[in-house]
Backbone as JSON Lines, residues from 0, in Angstrom:
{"i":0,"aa":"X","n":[36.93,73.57,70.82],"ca":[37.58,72.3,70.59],"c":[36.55,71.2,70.66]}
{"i":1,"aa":"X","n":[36.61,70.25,69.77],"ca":[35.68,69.16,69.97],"c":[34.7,69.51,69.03]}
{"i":2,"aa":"X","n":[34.56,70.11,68.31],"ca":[33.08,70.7,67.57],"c":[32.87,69.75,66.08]}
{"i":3,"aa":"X","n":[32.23,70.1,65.55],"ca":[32.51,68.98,64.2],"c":[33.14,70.02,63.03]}
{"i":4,"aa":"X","n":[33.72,69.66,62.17],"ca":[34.3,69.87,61.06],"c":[33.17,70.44,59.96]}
{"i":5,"aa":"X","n":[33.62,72.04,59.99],"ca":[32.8,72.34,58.8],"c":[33.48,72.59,57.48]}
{"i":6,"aa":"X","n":[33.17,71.32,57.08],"ca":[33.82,71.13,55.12],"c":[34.0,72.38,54.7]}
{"i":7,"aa":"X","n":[33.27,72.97,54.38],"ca":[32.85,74.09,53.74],"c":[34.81,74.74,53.52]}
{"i":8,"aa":"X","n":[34.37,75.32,55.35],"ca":[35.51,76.2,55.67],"c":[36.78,75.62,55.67]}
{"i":9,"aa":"X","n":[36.99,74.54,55.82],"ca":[38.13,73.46,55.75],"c":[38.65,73.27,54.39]}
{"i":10,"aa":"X","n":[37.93,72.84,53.13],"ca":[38.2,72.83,52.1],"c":[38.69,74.37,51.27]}
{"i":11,"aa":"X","n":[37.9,75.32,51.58],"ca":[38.71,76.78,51.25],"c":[39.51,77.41,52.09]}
{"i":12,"aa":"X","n":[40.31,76.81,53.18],"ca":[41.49,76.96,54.08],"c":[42.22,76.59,53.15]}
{"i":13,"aa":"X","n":[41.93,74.92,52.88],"ca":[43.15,74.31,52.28],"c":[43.42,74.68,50.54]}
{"i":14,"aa":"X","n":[42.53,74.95,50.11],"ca":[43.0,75.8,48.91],"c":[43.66,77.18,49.06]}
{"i":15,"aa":"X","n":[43.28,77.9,50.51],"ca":[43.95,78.96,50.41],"c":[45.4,79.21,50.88]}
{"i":16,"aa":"X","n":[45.75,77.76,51.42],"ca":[47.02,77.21,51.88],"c":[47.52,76.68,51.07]}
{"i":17,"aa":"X","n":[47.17,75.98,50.19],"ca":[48.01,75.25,48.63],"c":[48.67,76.42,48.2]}
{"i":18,"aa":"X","n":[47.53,77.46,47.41],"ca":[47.86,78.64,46.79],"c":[49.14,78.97,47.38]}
{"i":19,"aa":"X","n":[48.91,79.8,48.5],"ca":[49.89,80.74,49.26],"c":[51.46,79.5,49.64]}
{"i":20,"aa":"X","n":[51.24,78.69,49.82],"ca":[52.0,77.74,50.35],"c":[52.82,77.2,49.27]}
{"i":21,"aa":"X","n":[52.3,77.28,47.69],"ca":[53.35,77.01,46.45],"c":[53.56,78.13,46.18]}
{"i":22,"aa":"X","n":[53.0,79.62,45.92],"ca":[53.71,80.43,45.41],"c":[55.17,80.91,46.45]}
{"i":23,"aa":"X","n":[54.96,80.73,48.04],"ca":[56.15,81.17,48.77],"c":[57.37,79.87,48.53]}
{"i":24,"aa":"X","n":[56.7,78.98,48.2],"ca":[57.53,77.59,47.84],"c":[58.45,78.33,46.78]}
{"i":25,"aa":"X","n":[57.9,78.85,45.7],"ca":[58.24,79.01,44.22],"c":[59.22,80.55,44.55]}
{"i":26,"aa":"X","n":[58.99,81.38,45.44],"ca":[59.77,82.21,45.7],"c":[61.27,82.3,46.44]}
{"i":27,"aa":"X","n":[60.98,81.92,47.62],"ca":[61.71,81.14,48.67],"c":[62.83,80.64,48.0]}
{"i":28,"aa":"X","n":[62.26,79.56,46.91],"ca":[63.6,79.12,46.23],"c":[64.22,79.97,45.29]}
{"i":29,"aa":"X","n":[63.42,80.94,44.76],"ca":[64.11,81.14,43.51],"c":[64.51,82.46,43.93]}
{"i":30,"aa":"X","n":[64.29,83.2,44.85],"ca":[64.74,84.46,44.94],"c":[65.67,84.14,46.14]}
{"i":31,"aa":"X","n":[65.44,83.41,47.44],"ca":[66.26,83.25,48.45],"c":[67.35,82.22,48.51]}
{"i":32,"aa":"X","n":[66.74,81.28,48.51],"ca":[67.29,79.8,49.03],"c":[69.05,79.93,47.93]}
{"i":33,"aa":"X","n":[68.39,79.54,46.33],"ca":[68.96,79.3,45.18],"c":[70.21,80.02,44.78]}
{"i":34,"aa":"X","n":[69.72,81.34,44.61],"ca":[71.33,82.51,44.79],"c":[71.94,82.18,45.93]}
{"i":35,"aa":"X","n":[71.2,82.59,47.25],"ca":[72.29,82.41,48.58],"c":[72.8,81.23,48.56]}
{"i":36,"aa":"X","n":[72.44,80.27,48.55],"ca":[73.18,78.59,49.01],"c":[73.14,77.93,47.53]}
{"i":37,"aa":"X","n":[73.47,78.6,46.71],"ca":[73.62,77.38,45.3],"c":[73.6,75.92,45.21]}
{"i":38,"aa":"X","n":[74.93,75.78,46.52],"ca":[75.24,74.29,46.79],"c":[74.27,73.57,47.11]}
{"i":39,"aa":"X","n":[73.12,73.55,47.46],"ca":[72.48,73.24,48.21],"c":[71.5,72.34,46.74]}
{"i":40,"aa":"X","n":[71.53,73.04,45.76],"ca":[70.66,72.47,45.01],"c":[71.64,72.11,43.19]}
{"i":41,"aa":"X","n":[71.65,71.03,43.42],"ca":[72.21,70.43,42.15],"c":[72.26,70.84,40.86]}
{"i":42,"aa":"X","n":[72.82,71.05,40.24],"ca":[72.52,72.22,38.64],"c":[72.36,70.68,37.64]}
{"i":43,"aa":"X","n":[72.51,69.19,37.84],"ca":[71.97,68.61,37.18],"c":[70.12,68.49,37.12]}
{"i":44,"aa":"X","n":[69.73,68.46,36.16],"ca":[67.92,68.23,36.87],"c":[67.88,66.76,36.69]}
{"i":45,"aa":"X","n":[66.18,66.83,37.29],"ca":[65.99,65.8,37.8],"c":[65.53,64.27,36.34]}
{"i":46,"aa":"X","n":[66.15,63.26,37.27],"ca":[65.94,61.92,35.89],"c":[64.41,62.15,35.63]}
{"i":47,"aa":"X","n":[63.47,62.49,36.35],"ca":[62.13,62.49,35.94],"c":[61.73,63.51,35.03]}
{"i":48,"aa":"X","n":[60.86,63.33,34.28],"ca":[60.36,64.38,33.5],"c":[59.74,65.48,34.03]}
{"i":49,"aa":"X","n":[60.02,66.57,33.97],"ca":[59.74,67.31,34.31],"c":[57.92,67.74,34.53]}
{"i":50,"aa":"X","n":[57.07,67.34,33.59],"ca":[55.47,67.19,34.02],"c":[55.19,66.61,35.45]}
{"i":51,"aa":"X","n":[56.17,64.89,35.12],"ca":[55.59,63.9,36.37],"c":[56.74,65.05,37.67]}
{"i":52,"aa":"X","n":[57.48,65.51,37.89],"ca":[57.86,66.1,38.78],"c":[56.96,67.52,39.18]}
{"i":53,"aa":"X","n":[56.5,68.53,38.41],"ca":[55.38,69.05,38.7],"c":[54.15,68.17,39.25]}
{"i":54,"aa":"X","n":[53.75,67.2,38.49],"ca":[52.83,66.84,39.1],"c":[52.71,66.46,40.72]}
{"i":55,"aa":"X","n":[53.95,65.19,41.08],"ca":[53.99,65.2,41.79],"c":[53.94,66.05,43.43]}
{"i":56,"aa":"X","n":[54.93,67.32,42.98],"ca":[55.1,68.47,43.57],"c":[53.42,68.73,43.89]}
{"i":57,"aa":"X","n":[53.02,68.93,43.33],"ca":[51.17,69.66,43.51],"c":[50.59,68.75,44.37]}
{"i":58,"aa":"X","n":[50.65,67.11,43.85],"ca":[50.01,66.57,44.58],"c":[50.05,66.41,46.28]}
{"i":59,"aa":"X","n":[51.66,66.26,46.18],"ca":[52.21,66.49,47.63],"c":[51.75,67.81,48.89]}
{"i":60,"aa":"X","n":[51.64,69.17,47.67],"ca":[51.52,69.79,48.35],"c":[50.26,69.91,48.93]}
{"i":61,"aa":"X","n":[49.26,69.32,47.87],"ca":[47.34,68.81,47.71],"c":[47.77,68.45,49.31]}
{"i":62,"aa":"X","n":[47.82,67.33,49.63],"ca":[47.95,66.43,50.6],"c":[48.35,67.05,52.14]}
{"i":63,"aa":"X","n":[49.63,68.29,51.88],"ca":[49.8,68.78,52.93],"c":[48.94,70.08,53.32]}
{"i":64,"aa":"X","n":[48.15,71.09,52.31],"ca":[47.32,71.75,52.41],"c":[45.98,71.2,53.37]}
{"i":65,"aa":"X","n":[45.76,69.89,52.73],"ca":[44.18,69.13,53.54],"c":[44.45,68.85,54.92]}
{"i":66,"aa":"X","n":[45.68,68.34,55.44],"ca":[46.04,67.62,56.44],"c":[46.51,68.82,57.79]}
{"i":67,"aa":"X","n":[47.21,69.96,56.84],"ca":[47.49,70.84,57.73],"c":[46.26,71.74,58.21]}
{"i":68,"aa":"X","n":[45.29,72.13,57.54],"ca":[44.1,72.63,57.76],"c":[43.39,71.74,58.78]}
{"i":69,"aa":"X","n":[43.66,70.68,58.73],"ca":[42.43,69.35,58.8],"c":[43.01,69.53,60.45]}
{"i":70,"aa":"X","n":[44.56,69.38,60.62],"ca":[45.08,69.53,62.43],"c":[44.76,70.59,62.74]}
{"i":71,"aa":"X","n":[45.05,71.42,61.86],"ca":[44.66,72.84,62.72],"c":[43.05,72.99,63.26]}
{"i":72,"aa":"X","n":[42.06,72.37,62.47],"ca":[40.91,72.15,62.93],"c":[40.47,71.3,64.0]}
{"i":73,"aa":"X","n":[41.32,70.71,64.33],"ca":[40.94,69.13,65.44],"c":[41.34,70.54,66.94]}
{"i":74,"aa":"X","n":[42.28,71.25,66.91],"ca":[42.72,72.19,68.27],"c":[42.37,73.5,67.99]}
{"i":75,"aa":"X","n":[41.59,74.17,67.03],"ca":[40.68,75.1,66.85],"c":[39.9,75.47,68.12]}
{"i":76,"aa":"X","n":[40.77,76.62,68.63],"ca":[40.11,77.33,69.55],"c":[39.27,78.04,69.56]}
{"i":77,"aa":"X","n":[39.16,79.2,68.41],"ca":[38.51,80.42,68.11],"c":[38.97,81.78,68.66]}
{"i":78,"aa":"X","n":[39.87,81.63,68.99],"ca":[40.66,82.78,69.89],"c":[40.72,83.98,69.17]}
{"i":79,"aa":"X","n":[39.82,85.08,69.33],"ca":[40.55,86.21,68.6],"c":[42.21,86.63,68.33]}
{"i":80,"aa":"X","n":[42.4,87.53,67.38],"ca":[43.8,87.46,66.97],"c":[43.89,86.47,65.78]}
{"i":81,"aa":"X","n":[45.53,87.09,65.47],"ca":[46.1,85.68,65.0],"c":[47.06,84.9,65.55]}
{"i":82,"aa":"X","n":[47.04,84.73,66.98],"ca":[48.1,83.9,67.97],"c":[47.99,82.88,67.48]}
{"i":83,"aa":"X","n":[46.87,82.1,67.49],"ca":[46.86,80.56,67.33],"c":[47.32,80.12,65.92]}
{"i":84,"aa":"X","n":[47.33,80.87,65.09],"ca":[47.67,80.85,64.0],"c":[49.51,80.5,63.77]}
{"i":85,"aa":"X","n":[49.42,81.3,63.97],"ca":[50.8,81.43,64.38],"c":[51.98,80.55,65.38]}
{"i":86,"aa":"X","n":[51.07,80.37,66.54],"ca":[51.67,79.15,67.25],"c":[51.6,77.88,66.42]}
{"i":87,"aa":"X","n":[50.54,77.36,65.92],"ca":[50.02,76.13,64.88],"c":[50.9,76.31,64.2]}
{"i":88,"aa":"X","n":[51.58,77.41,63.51],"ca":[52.51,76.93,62.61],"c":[53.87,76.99,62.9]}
{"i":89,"aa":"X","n":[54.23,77.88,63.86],"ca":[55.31,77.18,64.39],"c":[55.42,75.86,64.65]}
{"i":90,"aa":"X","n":[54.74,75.4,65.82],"ca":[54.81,74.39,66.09],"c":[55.08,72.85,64.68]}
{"i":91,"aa":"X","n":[53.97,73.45,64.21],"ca":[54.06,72.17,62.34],"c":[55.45,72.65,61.62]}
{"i":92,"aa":"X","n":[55.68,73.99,61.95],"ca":[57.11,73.84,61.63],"c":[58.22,73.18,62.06]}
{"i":93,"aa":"X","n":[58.51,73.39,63.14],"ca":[59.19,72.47,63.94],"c":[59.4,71.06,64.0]}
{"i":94,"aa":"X","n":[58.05,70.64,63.89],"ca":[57.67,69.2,63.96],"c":[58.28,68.42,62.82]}
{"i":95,"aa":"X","n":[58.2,69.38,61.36],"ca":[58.23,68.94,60.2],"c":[60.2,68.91,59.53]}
{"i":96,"aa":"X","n":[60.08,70.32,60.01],"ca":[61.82,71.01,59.3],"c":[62.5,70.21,60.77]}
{"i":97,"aa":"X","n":[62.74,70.54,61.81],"ca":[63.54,69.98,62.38],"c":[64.29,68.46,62.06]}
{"i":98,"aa":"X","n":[63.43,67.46,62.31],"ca":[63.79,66.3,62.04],"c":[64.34,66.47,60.36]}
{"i":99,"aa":"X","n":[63.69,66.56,59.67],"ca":[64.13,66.96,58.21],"c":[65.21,67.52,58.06]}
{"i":100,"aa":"X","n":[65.94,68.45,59.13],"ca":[67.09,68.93,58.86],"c":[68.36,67.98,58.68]}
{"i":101,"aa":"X","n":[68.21,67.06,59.94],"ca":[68.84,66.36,60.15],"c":[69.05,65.15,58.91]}
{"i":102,"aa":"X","n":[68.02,64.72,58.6],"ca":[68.29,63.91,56.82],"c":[69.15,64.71,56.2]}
{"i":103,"aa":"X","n":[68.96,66.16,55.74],"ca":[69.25,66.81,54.67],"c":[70.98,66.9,54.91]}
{"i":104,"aa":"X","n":[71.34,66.56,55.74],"ca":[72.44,67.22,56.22],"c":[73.14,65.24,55.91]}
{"i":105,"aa":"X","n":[72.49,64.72,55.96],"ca":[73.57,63.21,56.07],"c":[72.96,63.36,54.1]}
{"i":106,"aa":"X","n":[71.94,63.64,53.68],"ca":[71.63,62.87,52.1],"c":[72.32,64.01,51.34]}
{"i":107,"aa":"X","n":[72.13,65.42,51.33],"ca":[72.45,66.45,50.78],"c":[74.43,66.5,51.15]}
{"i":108,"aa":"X","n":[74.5,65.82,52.07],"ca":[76.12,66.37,52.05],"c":[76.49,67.77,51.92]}
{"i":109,"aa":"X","n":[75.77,68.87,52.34],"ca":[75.78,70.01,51.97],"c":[76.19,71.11,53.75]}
{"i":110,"aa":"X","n":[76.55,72.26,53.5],"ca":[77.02,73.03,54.26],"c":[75.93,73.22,55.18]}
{"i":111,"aa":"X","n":[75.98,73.59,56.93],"ca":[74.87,73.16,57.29],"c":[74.47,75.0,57.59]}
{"i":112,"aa":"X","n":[74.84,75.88,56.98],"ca":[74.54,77.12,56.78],"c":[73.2,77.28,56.21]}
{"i":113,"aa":"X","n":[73.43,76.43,54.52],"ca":[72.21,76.84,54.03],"c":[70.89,76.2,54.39]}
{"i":114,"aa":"X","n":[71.51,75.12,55.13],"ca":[70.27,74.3,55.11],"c":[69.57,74.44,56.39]}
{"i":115,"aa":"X","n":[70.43,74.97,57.12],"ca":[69.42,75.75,58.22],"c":[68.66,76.85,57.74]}
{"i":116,"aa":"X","n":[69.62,77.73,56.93],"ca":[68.3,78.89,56.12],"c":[66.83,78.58,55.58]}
{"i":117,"aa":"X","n":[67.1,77.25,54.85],"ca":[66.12,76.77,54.52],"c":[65.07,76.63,55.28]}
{"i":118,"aa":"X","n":[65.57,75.8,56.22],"ca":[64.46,75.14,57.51],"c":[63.69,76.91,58.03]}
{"i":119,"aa":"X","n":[64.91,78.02,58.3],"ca":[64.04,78.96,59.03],"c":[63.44,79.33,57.96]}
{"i":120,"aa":"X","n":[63.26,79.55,57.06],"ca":[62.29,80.03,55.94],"c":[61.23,79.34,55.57]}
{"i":121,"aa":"X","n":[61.33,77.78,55.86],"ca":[59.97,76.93,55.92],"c":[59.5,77.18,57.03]}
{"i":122,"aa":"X","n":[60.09,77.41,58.4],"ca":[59.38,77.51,59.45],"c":[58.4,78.72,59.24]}
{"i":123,"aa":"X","n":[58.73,79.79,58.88],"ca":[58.27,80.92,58.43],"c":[57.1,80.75,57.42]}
{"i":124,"aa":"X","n":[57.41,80.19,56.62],"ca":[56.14,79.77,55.93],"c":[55.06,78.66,56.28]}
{"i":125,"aa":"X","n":[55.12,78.27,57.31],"ca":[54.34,77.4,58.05],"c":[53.89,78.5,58.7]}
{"i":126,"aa":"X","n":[54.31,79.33,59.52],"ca":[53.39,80.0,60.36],"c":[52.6,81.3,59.36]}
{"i":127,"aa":"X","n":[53.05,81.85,58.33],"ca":[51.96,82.12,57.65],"c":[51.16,81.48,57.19]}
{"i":128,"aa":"X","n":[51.01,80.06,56.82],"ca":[50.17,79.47,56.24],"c":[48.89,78.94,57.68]}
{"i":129,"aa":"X","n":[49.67,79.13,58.87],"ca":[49.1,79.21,59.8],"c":[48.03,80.12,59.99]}
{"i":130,"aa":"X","n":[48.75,81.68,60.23],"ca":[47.72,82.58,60.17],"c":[46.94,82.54,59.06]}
{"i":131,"aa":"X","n":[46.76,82.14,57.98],"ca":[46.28,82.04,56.86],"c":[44.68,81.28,57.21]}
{"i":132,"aa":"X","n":[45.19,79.91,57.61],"ca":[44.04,79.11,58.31],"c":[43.39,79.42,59.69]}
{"i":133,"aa":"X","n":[43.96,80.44,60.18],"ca":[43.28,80.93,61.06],"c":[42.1,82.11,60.92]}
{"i":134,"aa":"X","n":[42.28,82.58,59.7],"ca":[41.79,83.9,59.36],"c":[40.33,83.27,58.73]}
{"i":135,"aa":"X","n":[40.45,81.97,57.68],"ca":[39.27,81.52,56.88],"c":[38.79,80.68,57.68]}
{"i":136,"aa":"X","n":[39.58,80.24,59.01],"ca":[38.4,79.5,59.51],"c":[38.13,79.91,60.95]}
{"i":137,"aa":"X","n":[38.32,80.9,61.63],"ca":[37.86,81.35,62.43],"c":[36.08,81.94,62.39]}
{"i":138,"aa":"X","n":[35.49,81.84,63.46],"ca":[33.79,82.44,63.07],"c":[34.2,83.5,62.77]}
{"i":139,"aa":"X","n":[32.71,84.1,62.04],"ca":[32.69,85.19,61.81],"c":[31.67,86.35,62.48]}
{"i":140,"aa":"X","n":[33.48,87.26,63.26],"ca":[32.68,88.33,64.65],"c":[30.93,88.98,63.99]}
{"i":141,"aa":"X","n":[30.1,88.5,65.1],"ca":[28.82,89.15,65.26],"c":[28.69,90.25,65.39]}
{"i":142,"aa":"X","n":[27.69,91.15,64.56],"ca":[27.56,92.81,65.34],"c":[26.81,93.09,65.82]}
C-alpha cells in the first residue's frame, strides 16, 4: 500500500476490465436479465440514435474500467490468492448497485424481484472484474 502507480499494469487491467466487463454486460442482459424480468426493460427504444447510445455506453464504461482499476490500486495489497480481488469487488459492488437499487425502484416503477436480480448479477460481475484486476496487477511470483 502506498507504492506508486505502475501505468503500465494499470492501463492493461483496465482494458482487461472494459473487455470482460462489456461482454458480461452484453450477456447478463441478453441471456439473463431480459427473458427473466422483461418488465424491467422497455420494448420502446431509446429517442437517441442508436451510434450516440453505443457510444456513450463505451465511453461510460472507458471511465469505469480506469477508475475501478485506478481504486483497486490506491489499497493494493499484493496478497497471494484471489481474496482481495474479490473482496474489492464486492465491496464496489455494493457501494455502486445498492444505492442504485433504490433509484431504480422509484424511476423504473418496476417489480422489485427483477431488479434485485439485476443488482446480484452486477454485484457478481464486479467481483469478477475484481479478480480480474487482481490477477494483471498483482507482482509477478519469483523463482
Amino acid at each position: 500500500m502506498g507504492s506508486k502507480l505502475d501505468v503500465g499494469k494499470w492501463l492493461l487491467a483496465s482494458v482487461a476490465v472494459f473487455v470482460v466487463f462489456s461482454i458480461m454486460q452484453y450477456l447478463v442482459q441478453q441471456i439473463f436479465l431480459i427473458p427473466t424480468f422483461p418488465e424491467i426493460f422497455p420494448a420502446s427504444p431509446s429517442t437517441q440514435e442508436p451510434g450516440t447510445v453505443l457510444l456513450y455506453t463505451y465511453i461510460g464504461r472507458a471511465i469505469f474500467s480506469l477508475m475501478f482499476v485506478y481504486i483497486f490500486t490506491l489499497g493494493f495489497e499484493g496478497k497471494a490468492g484471489i481474496a482481495e480481488g474479490i473482496r474489492y469487488g464486492f465491496w464496489i459492488g455494493l457501494l455502486i448497485q445498492v444505492p442504485a437499487l433504490f433509484g431504480m425502484l422509484i424511476v423504473l416503477n418496476q417489480p422489485a424481484g427483477g431488479l434485485v436480480g439485476s443488482v446480484v448479477t452486477a454485484v457478481v460481475q464486479y467481483i469478477l472484474c475484481g479478480i480480474l484486476a487482481n490477477l494483471l496487477y498483482k507482482k509477478p511470483v519469483k523463482a
